[in-house]
C-alpha positions as CSV (number, residue, x, y, z in Angstrom):
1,X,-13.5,49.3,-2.7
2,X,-14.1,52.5,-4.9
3,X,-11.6,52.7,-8.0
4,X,-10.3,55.4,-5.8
5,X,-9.1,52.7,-2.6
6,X,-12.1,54.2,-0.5
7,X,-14.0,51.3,0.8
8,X,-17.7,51.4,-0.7
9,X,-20.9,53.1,0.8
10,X,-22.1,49.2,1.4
11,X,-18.6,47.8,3.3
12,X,-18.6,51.4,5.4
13,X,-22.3,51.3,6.4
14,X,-22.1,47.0,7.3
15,X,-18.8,48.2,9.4
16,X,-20.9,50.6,11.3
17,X,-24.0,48.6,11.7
18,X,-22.2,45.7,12.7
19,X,-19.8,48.1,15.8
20,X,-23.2,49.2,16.7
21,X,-24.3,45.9,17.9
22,X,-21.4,44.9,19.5
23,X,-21.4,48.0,21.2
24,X,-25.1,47.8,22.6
25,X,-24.8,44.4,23.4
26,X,-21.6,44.7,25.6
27,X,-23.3,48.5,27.0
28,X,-26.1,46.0,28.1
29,X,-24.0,43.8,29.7
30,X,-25.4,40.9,27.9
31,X,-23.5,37.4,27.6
32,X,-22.8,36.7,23.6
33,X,-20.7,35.3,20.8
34,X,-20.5,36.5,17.6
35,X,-20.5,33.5,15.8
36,X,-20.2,34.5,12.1
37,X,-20.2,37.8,9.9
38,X,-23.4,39.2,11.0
39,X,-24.8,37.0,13.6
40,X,-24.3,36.9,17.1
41,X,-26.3,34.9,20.2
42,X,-27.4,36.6,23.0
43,X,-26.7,33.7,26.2
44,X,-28.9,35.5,29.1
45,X,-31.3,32.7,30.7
46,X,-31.8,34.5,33.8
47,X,-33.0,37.5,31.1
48,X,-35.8,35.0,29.4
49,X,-32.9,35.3,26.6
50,X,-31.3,32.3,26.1
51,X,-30.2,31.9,22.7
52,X,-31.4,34.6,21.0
53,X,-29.9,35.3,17.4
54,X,-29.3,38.8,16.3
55,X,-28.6,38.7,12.6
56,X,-27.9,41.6,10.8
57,X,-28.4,41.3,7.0
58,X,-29.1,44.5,4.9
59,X,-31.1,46.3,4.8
60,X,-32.6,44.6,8.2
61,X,-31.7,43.9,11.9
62,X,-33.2,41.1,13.1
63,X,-33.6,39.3,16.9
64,X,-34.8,35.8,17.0
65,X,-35.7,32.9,19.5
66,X,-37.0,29.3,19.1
67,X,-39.4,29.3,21.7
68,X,-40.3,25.3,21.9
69,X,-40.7,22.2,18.4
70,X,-44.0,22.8,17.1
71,X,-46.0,19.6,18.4
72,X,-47.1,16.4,16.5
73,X,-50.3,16.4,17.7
74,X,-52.5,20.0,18.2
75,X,-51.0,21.0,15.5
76,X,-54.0,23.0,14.4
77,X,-54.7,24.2,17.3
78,X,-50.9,24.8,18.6
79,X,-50.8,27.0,15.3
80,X,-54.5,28.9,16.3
81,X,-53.0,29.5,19.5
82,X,-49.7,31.4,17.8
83,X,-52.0,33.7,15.9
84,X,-53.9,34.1,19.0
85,X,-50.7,35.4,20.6
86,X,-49.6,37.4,17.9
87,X,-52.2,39.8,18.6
88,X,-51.2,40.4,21.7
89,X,-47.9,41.7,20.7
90,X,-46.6,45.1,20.5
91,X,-43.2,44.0,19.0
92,X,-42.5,41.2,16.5
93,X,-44.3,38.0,15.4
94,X,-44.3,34.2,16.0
95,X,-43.3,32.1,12.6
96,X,-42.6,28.8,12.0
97,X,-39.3,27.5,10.7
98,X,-38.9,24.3,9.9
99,X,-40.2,22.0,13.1
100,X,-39.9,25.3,15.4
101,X,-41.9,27.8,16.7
102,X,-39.8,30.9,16.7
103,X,-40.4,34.6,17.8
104,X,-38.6,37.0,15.8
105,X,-38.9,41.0,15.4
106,X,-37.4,42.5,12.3
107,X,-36.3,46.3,11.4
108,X,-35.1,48.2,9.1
109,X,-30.9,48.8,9.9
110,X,-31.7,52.3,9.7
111,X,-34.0,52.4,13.0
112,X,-30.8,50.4,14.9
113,X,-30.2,52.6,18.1
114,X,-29.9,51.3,21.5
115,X,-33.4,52.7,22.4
116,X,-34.9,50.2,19.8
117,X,-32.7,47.5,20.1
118,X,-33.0,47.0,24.1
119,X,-36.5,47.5,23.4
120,X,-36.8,45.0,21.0
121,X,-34.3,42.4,23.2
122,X,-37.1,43.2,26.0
123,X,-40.1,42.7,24.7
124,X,-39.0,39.2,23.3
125,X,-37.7,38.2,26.9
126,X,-41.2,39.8,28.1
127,X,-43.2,37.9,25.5
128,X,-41.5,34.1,26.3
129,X,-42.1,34.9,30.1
130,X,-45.8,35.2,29.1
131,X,-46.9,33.0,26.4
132,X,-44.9,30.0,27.0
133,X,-47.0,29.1,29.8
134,X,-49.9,28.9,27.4
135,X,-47.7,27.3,24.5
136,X,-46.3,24.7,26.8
137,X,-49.1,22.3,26.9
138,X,-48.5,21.7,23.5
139,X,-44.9,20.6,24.3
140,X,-43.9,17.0,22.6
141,X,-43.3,14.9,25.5
């Protein structure tokens, strides 16, 4: 809060970003839970978006995915093959985090509309249909 009682530019704008993304995620029908201040998980399997993080931590909006465990052996190669792929993408970027191969796109809060956020929720869901055939023979039996 402002010395005056009027809640700060920060608390409004968070307050606004975050009833955005409730909003487009219920106008998109899409199955969640907001499971903490900022973060909610998209449950939409039959979507190709089955727990997908959308995190919201200023000043950036960001949708994430673990797409498989990055593999004991091919390692090299199962990391070759993610650069490969990132190439082909129009949205976002494979990373690795920790033992996981995740696929995350990232943008600024001030680009959140629903234009770029179903775009962004459909391209991932486009991606895994895609790649993870190719990724998958690197899968730790």
């Amino acid at each position: 809060m402002t010395p005056g009682g009027v809640p700060s530019p920060e608390r409004i704008t968070y307050a606004m970003i975050h009833e955005k993304i409730e909003h487009y995620l219920t106008h998109l029908a899409l199955n969640y839970n907001a499971v903490e201040r900022g973060v909610w998980v998209i449950q939409e399997p039959d979507k190709g978006l089955a727990q997908v993080f959308v995190t919201c931590v200023s000043p950036a909006v960001s949708i994430r995915t673990k797409l498989m465990d990055v593999p004991d052996k091919e390692y090299a190669a199962f990391c070759e093959e993610l650069l490969r792929l990132n190439l082909e993408l129009l949205r976002g970027a494979y990373a690795l985090e920790e033992n996981n191969a995740v696929l995350v796109d990232s943008f600024p809060e001030d680009e959140l509309n629903l234009e770029r956020f179903q775009s962004s929720l459909d391209a991932i869901g486009l991606t895994i249909s895609e790649h993870y055939p190719r990724l998958s023979r690197f899968s730790r039996s």
